[in-house]
Short mmCIF file of the C-alpha atoms (twelve columns), coordinates in Angstrom:
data_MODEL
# 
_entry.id   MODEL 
# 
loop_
_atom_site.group_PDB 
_atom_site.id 
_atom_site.type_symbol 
_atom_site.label_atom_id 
_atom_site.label_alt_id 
_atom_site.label_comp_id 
_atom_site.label_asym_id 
_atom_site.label_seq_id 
_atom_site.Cartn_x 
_atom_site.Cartn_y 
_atom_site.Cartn_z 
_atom_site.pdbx_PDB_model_num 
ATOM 1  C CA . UNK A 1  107.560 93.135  118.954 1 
ATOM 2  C CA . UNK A 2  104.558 95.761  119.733 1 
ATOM 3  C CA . UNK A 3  102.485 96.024  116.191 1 
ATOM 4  C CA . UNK A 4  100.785 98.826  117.699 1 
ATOM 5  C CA . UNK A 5  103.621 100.678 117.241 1 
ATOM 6  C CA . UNK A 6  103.372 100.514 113.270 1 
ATOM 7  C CA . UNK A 7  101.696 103.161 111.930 1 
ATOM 8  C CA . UNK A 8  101.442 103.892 108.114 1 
ATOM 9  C CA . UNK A 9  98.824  105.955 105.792 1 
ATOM 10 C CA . UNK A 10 97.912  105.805 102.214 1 
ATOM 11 C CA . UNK A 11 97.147  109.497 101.749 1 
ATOM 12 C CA . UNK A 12 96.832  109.563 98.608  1 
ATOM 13 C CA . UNK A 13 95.027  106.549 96.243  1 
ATOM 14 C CA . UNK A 14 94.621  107.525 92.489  1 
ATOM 15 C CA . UNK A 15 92.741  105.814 89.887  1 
ATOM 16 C CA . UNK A 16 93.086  107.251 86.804  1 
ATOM 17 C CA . UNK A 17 91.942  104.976 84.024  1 
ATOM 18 C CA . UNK A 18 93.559  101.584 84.594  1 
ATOM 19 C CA . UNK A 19 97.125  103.036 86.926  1 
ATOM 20 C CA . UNK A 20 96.803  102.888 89.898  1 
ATOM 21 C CA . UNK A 21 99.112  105.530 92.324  1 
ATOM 22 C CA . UNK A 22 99.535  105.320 96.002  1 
ATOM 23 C CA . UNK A 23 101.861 107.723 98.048  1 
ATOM 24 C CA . UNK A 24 101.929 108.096 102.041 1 
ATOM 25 C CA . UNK A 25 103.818 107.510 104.880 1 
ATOM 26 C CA . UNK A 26 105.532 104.261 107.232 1 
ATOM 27 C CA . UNK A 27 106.526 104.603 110.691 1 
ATOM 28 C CA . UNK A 28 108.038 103.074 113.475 1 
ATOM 29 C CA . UNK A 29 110.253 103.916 116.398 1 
ATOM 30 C CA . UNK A 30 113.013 101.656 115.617 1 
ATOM 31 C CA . UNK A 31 111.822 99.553  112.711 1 
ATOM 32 C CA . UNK A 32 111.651 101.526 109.782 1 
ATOM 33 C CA . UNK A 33 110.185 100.698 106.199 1 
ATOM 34 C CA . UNK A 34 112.602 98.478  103.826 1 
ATOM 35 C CA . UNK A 35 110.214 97.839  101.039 1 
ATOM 36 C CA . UNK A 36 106.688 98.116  99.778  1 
ATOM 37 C CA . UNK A 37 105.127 95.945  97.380  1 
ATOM 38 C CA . UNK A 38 101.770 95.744  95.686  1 
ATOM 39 C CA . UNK A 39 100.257 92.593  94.213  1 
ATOM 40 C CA . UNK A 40 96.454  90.451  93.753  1 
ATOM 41 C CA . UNK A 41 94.660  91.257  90.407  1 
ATOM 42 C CA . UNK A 42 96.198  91.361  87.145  1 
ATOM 43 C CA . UNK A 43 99.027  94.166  87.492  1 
ATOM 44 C CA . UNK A 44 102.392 95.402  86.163  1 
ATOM 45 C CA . UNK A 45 104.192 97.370  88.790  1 
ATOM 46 C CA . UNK A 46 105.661 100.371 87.726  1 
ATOM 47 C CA . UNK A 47 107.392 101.953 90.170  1 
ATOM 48 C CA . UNK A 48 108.006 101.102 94.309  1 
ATOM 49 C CA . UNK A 49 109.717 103.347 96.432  1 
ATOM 50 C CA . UNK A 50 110.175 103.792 99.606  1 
ATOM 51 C CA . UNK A 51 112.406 106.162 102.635 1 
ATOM 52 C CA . UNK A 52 112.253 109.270 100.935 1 
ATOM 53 C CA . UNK A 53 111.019 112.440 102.799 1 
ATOM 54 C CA . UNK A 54 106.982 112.552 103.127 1 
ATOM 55 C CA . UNK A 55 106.813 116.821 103.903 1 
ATOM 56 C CA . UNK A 56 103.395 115.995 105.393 1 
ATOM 57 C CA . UNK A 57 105.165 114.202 108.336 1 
ATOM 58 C CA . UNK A 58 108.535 115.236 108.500 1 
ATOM 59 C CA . UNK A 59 108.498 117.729 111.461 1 
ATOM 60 C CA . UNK A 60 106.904 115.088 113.467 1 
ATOM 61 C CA . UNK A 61 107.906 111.587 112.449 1 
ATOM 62 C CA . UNK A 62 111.322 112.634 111.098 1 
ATOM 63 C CA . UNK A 63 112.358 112.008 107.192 1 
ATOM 64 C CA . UNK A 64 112.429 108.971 104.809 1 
ATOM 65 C CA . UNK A 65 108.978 107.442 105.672 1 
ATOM 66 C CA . UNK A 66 107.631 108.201 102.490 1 
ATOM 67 C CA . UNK A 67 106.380 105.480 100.388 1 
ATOM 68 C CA . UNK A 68 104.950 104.876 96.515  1 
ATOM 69 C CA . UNK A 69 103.418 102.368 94.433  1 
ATOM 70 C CA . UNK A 70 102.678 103.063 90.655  1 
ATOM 71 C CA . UNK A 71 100.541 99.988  88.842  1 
ATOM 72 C CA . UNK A 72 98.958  99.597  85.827  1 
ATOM 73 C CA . UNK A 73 95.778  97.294  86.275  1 
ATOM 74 C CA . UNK A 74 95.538  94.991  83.277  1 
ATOM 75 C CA . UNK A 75 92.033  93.925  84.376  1 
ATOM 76 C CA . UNK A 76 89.823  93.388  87.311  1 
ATOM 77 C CA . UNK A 77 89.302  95.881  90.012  1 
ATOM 78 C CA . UNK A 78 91.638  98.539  92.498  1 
ATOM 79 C CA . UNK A 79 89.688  96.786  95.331  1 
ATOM 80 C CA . UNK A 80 92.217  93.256  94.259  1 
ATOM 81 C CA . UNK A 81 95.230  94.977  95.173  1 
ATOM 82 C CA . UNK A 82 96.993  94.343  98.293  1 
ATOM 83 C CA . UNK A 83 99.665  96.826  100.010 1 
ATOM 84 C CA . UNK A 84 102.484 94.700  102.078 1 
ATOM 85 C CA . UNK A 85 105.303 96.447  103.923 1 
ATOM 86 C CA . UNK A 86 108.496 95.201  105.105 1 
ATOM 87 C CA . UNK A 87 110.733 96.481  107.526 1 
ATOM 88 C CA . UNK A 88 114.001 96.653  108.142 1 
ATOM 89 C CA . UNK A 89 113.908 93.993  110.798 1 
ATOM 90 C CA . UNK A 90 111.888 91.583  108.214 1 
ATOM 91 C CA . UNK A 91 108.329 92.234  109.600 1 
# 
């Protein structure tokens, strides 16, 4: 497996009051994204999603490598929060 060949970017990281919104783009050649999931703190996930079309990369990585995370922090900090993604191979 080459990592170097993962690429992803959070292109968007909101903080408004206590949720916390991500949205960017996964990418691989032949791996794609399977899931994201956000966790570390004291969070309720509201929403994960992930293949849909990310217009900001479409022409040149092809469609469904969007991702999003919605959280509400409970307490503590945005800088506790860890990103993980999983592909469709398991990595």
């Amino acid at each position: 497996m080459e990592t170097s060949e993962y690429q992803f970017a959070a292109e968007v990281a909101t903080l408004f009051f206590d949720c916390l919104i991500v949205n960017g783009w996964f990418w691989h050649p032949s791996d794609p994204i399977a899931s994201v999931a956000v966790f570390g703190g004291d969070l309720m996930v509201l929403d994960e999603a992930v293949g849909f079309c990310h217009e900001g990369v479409k022409a040149v990585l092809g469609p469904n490598c969007g991702f999003r995370i919605k959280a509400y922090l409970r307490s503590g900090s945005c800088f506790d929060v860890e990103i993980e993604f999983t592909t469709k191979s398991g990595n």
